[in-house]
C-alpha positions in Angstrom: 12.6 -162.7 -29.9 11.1 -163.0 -33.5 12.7 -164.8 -36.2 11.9 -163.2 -39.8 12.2 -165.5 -42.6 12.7 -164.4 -45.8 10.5 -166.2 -48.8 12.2 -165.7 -52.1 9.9 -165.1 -55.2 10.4 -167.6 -58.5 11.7 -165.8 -60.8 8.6 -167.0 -63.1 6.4 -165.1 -60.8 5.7 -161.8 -62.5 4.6 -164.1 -65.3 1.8 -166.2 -63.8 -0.6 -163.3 -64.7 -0.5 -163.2 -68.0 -1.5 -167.2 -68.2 -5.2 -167.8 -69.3 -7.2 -169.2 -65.8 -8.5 -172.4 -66.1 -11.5 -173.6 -64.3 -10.9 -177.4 -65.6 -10.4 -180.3 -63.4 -9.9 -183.8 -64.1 -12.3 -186.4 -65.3 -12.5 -190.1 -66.3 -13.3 -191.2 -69.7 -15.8 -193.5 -67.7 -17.5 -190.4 -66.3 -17.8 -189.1 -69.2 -19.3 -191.7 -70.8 -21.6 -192.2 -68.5 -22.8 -188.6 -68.6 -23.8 -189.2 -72.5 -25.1 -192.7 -71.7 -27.4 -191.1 -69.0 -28.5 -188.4 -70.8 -26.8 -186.0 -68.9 -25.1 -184.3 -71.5 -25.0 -184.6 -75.4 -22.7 -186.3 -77.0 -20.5 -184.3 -79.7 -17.5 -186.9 -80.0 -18.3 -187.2 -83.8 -20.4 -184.4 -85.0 -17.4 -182.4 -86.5 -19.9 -180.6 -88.9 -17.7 -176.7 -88.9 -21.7 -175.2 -89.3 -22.6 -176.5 -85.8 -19.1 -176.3 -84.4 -19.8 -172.6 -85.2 -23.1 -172.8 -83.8 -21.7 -174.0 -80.2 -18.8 -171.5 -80.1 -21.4 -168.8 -80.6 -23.4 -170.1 -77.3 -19.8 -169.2 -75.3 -18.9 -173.4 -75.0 -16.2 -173.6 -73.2 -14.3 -176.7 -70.9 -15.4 -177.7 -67.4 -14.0 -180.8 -67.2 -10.5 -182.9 -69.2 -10.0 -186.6 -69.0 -5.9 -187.0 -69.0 -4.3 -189.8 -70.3 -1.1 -191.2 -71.5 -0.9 -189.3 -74.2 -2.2 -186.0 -73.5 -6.2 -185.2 -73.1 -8.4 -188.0 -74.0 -12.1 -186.3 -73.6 -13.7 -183.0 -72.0 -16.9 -182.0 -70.7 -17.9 -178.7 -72.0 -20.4 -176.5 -71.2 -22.2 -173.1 -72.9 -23.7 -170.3 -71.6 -27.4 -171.9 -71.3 -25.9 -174.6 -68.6 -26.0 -177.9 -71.6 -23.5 -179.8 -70.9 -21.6 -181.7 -74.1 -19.1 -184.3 -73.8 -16.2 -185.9 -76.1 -15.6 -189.2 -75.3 -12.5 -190.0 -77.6 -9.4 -188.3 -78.9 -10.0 -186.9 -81.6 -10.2 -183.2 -84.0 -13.1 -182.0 -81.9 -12.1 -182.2 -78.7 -9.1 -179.8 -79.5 -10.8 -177.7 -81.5 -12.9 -177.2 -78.2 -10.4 -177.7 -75.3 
């Protein structure tokens, strides 16, 4: 005897298409910080020049990695198409013009 159980849909379903993918994951400010301290990426947490915010959207930046907080996103690592890897470090107007 086989048992058939029906799985109701959400009724949000037919909308999760149309959300933008993320690739991000979660990340510690420490992390981060240690990343720039290391050398491993380049710290952007307070060049918000808009030529070379221009510059970086141009090579296709775009967020691998968000530290969460309390209140909301506290830092991201980003990376462009070249593989450099940038970090933000603090809360501040670049990291959401970036994230």
């Amino acid at each position: 005897m086989s048992i058939k159980i029906r799985v109701r849909e959400s009724a949000h379903k037919k909308f999760e298409s149309r959300r933008p993918t993320r690739e991000s994951r979660s990340i510690t400010q420490r992390e981060l910080k240690r990343m720039a301290a290391d050398g491993d990426a380049i710290d952007i947490t307070t060049k918000v020049d808009p030529a070379y915010a221009r510059e970086l959207r141009n090579k296709g930046i775009s967020a691998v990695d968000v530290s969460y907080g309390t209140y909301g996103k506290n830092g991201a690592l980003l990376r462009d198409n070249d593989g450099n890897q940038y970090v933000i470090t603090a809360r501040n107007t670049t990291l959401f013009y970036f994230v």
